[in-house]
C-alpha positions as CSV (number, residue, x, y, z in Angstrom):
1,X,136.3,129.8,113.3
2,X,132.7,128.5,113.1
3,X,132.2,126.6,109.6
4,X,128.3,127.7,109.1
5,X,125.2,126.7,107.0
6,X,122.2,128.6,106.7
7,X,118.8,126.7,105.2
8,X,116.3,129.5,104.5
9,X,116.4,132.8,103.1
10,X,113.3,134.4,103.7
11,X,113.4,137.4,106.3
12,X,114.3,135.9,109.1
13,X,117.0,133.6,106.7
14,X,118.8,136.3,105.3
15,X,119.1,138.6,108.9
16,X,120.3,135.5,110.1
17,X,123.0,134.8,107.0
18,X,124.2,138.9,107.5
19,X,124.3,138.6,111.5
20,X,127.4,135.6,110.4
21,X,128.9,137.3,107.3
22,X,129.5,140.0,109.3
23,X,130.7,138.1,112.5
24,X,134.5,137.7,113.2
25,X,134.3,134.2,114.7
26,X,131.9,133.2,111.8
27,X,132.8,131.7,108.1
28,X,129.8,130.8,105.8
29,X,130.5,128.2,104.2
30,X,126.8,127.9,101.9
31,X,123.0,129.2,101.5
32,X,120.3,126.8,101.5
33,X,117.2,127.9,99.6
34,X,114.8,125.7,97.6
35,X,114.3,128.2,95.0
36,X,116.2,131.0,93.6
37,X,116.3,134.0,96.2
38,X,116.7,137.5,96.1
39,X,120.4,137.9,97.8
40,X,121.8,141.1,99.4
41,X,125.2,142.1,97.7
42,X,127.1,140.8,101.0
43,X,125.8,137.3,100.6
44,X,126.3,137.2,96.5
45,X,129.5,135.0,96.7
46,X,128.3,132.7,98.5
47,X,128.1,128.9,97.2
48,X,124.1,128.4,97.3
49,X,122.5,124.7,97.5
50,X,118.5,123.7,97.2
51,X,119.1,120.6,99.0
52,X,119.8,120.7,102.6
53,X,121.1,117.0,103.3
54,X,123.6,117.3,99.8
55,X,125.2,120.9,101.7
56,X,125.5,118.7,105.0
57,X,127.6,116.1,103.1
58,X,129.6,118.6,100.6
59,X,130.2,121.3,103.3
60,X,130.4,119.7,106.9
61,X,129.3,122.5,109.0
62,X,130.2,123.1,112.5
63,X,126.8,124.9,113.1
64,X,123.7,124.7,110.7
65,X,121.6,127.6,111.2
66,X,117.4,126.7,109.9
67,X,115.2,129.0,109.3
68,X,112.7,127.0,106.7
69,X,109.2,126.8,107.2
70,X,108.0,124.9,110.7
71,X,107.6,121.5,109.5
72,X,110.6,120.9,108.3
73,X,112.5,122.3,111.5
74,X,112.4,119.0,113.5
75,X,113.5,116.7,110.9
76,X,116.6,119.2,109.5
77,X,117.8,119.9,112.9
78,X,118.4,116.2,114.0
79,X,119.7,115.7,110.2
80,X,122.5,118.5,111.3
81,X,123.0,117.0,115.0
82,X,123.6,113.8,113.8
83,X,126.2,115.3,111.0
84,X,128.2,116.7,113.3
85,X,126.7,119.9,113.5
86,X,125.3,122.2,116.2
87,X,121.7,124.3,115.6
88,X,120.4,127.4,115.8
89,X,116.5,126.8,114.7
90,X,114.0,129.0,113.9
91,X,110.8,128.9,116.3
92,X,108.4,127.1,116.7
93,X,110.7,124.1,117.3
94,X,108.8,121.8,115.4
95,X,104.5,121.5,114.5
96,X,104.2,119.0,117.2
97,X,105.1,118.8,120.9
98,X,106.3,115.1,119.7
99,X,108.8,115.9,117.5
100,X,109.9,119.4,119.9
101,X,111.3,116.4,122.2
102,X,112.8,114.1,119.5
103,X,114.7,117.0,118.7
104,X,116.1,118.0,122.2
105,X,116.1,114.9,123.3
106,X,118.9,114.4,119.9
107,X,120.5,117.2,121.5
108,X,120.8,115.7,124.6
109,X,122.2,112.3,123.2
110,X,124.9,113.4,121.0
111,X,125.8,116.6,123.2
112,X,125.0,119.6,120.5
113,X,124.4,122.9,121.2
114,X,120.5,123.9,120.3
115,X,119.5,127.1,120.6
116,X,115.7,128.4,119.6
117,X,115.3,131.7,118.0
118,X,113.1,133.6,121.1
119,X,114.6,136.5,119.2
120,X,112.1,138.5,122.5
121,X,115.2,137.0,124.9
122,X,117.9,138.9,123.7
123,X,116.0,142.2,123.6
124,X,116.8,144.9,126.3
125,X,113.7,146.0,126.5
126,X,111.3,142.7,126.6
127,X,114.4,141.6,129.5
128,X,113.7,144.9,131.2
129,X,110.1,143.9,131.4
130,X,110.4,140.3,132.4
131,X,112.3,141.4,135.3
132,X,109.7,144.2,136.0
133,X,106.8,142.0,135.7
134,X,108.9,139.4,138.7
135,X,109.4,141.9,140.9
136,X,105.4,143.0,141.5
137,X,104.8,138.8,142.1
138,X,101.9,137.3,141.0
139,X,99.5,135.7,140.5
140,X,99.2,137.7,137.2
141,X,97.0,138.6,134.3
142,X,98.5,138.4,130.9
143,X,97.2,140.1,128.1
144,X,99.1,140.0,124.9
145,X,98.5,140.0,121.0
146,X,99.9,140.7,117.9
147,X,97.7,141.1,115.2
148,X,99.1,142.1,111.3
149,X,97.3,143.5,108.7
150,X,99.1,141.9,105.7
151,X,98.8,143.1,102.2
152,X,100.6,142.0,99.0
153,X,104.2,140.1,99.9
154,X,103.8,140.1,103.5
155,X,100.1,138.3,103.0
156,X,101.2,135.9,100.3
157,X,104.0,134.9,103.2
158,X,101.4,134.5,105.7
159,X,99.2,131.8,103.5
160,X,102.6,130.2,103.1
161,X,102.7,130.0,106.7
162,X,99.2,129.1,107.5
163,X,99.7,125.9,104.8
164,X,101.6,124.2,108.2
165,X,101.2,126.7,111.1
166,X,98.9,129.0,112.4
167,X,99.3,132.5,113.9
168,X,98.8,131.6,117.0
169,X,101.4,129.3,117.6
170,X,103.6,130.7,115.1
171,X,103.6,134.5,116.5
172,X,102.3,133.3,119.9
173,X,105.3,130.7,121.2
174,X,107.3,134.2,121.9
175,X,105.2,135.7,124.1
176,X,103.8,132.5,126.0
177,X,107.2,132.2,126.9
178,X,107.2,135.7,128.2
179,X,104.5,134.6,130.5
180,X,106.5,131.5,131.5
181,X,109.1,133.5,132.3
182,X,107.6,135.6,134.8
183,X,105.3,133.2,136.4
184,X,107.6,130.2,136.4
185,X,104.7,128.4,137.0
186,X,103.5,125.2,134.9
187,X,100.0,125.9,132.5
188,X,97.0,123.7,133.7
189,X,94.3,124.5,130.9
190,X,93.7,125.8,127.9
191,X,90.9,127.2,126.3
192,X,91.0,128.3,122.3
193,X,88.7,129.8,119.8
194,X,89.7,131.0,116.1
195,X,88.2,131.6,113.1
196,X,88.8,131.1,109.5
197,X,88.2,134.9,107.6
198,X,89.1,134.8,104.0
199,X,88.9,131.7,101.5
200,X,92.5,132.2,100.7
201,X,93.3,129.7,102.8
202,X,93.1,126.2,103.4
203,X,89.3,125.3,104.8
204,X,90.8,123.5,107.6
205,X,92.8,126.1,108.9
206,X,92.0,129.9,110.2
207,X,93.7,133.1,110.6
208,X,92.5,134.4,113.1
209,X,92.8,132.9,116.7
210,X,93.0,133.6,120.5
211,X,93.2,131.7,123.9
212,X,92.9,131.9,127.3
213,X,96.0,130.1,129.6
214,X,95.5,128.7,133.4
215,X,98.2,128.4,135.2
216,X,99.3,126.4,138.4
217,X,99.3,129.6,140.7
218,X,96.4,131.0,139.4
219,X,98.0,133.2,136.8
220,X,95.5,133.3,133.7
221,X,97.0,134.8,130.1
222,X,95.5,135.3,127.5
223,X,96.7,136.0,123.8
224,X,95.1,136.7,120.4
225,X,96.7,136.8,116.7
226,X,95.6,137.4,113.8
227,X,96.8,137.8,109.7
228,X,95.5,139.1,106.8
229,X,93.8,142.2,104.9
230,X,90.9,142.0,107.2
231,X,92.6,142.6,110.3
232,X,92.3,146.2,112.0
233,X,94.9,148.3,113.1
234,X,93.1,149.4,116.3
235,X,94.8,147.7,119.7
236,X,97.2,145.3,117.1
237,X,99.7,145.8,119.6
238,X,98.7,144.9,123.3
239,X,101.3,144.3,126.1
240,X,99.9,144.7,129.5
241,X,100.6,142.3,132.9
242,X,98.7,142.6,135.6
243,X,99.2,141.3,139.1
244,X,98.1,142.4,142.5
245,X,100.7,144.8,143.2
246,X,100.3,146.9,140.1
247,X,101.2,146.4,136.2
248,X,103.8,146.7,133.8
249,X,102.1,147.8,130.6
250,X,104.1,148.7,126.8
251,X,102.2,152.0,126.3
252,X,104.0,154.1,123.5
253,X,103.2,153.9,120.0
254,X,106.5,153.8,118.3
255,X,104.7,154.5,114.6
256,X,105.2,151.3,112.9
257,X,102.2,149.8,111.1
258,X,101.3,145.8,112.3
259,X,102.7,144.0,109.3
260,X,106.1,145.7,109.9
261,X,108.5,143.6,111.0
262,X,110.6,146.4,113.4
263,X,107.3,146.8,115.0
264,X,107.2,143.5,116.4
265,X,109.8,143.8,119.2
266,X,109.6,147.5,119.2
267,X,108.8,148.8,123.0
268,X,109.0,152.6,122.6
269,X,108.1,152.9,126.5
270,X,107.6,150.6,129.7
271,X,104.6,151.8,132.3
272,X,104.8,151.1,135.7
273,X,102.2,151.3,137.9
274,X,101.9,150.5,141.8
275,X,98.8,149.2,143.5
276,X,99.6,151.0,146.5
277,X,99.2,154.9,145.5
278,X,102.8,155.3,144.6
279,X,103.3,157.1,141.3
280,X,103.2,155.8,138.2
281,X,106.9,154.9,136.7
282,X,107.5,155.8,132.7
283,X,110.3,154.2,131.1
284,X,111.4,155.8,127.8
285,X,113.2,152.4,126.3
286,X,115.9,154.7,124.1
287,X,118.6,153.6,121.8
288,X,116.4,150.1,121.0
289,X,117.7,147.4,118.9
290,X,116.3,147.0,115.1
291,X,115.2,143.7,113.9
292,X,119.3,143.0,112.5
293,X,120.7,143.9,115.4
294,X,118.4,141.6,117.2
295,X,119.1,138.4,114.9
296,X,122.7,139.4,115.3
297,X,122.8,139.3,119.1
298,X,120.9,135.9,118.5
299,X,123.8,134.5,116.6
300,X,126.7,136.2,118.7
301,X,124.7,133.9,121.7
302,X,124.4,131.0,119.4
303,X,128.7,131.0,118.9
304,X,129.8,131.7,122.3
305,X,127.2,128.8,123.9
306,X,129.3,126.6,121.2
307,X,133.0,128.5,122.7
308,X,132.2,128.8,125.9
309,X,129.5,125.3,126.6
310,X,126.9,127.4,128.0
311,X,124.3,124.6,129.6
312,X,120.8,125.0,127.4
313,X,118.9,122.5,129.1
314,X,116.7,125.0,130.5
315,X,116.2,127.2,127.3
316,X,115.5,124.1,125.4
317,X,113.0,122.3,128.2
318,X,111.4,126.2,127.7
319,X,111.2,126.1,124.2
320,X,108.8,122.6,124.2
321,X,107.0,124.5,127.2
322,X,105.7,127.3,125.3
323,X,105.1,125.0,122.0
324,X,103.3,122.9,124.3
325,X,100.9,125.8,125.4
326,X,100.5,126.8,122.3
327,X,99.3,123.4,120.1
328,X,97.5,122.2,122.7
329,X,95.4,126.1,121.9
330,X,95.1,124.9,118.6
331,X,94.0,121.7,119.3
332,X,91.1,123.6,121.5
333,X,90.4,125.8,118.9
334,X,90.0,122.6,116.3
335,X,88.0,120.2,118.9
336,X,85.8,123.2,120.4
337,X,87.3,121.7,123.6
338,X,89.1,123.1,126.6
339,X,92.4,120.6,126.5
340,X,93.9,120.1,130.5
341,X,97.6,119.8,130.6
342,X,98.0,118.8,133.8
343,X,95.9,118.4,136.9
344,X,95.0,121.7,139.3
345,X,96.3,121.0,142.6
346,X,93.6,120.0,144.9
């Protein structure tokens, strides 16, 4: 039985906390949360700290599972490692590619199990189109957002976010990784342009933000996010890989507004389409996951890479990857500069 701690009980928190309540192989053992949250009844009895290091010490978890806000991830995850404890941690890893590395490189040193919720990874759907999207070969074209139109709660949770992170690397290290994952190939430049749209939040920071992505074999992505009241419904939802042989394209609506959270992963229905006059291929994407369900395939992966010692080198070295892609747009975005992440082969 896995003794576990969970630090944060916002959405993504309290999905996480039910996915272990309700898993056999799984014993909570405390909630984290620095103020006083709203619990479900399932997670009621539960002893609840507002310090993460004093639950460390009381409880002595075998896994800590964080899902605070981004700055703190780096520095609570190697607090866990280094108290015995293996992690499951939110995404992004960490607000800078710096301390992405201290924190897998802790993993690496004292021989914990880190896994990085790419909640996208353990989809059916999103796998289906990875492997889709591989089999037309590149180079591709990537064109991807996720814009919300937040009101109310969902807004208010937003500026919170925005005080540390913005959207584009906090929405946008998912689905740069889906474009490292099909083109395996390393990113070369970035180019990054964003603007700040309501005087809610900070003056150094904006909310609304896209970039362009070259990579090594000549695949250029591009994605866009955005937050706020301002933000139109109209294309908030774009999926769509390109490459010479055809595309791969999410094309259903599946009725969920931008700022809902089950919209987010939702695919409804895959598109197909051949280059070579071949007809088109419609996937309907039945029977698809919800946003629990997806959290609690996360954690089921999270205990049986602890049983079983699945290797994670790879998913972690991915993790930084995408980060990487995505600070170095904000950096662009911030200097008004392209920022080269490597040298284009000659």
């Amino acid at each position: 039985m896995t003794r576990t701690l969970i630090a944060g009980l916002g959405n993504m928190g309290l999905s996480h906390a039910l996915a272990h309540h309700n898993h056999t192989d799984s014993e909570v053992v405390a909630l984290v949360n620095r103020s006083t949250p709203d619990l479900p009844d399932e997670l009621q009895t539960y002893p609840l700290h507002t310090d993460f290091h004093t639950a460390l010490t009381e409880t002595k978890p075998d896994l800590a599972v964080i899902a605070t806000y981004s700055d703190s991830h780096a520095d609570l995850a190697i607090a866990a490692m280094n108290a015995g404890a293996d992690v499951f941690v939110e995404k992004p890893l960490a607000t800078t590619v710096a301390d992405a590395e201290r924190v897998v490189n802790t993993a690496k040193k004292l021989n914990r199990k880190l896994v990085i919720g790419y909640i996208l990874r353990h989809h059916p759907s999103w796998i289906k189109l990875v492997s889709l999207a591989r089999d037309l070969q590149g180079p591709y074209v990537f064109r991807l957002n996720l814009n919300q139109q937040s009101t109310g709660p969902t807004w208010d949770t937003h500026k919170s976010l925005m005080r540390t992170t913005s959207p584009i690397v906090d929405c946008g290290v998912h689905y740069v990784d889906v474009m490292c994952q099909i083109t395996d190939a390393k990113p070369v430049r970035v180019h990054g342009m964003g603007l700040r749209l309501s005087n809610e939040i900070a003056p150094d920071m904006y909310n609304y933000g896209q970039f362009q992505v070259i990579f090594a074999d000549g695949s250029v992505g591009w994605y866009e996010a955005g937050w706020g009241p301002m933000m139109s419904e109209t294309a908030h939802f774009v999926k769509d890989i390109v490459s010479p042989n055809g595309s791969i394209s999410i094309v259903e609506d599946t009725g969920e507004t931008s700022d809902s959270i089950e919209g987010h992963t939702k695919v409804g229905s895959l598109l197909l389409h051949h280059a070579n006059e071949r007809p088109d291929e419609r996937m309907d994407m039945e029977n698809e996951p919800g946003h629990q369900e997806l959290c609690d395939a996360e954690q089921a992966y999270m205990l049986r890479a602890i049983a079983e010692d699945i290797e994670l080198t790879r998913h972690m070295q991915d993790a930084v990857a995408s980060l990487r892609i995505c600070l170095a747009a904000d950096e662009s975005i911030r200097t008004g500069q392209p920022i080269q992440l490597q040298e284009p082969a000659e």
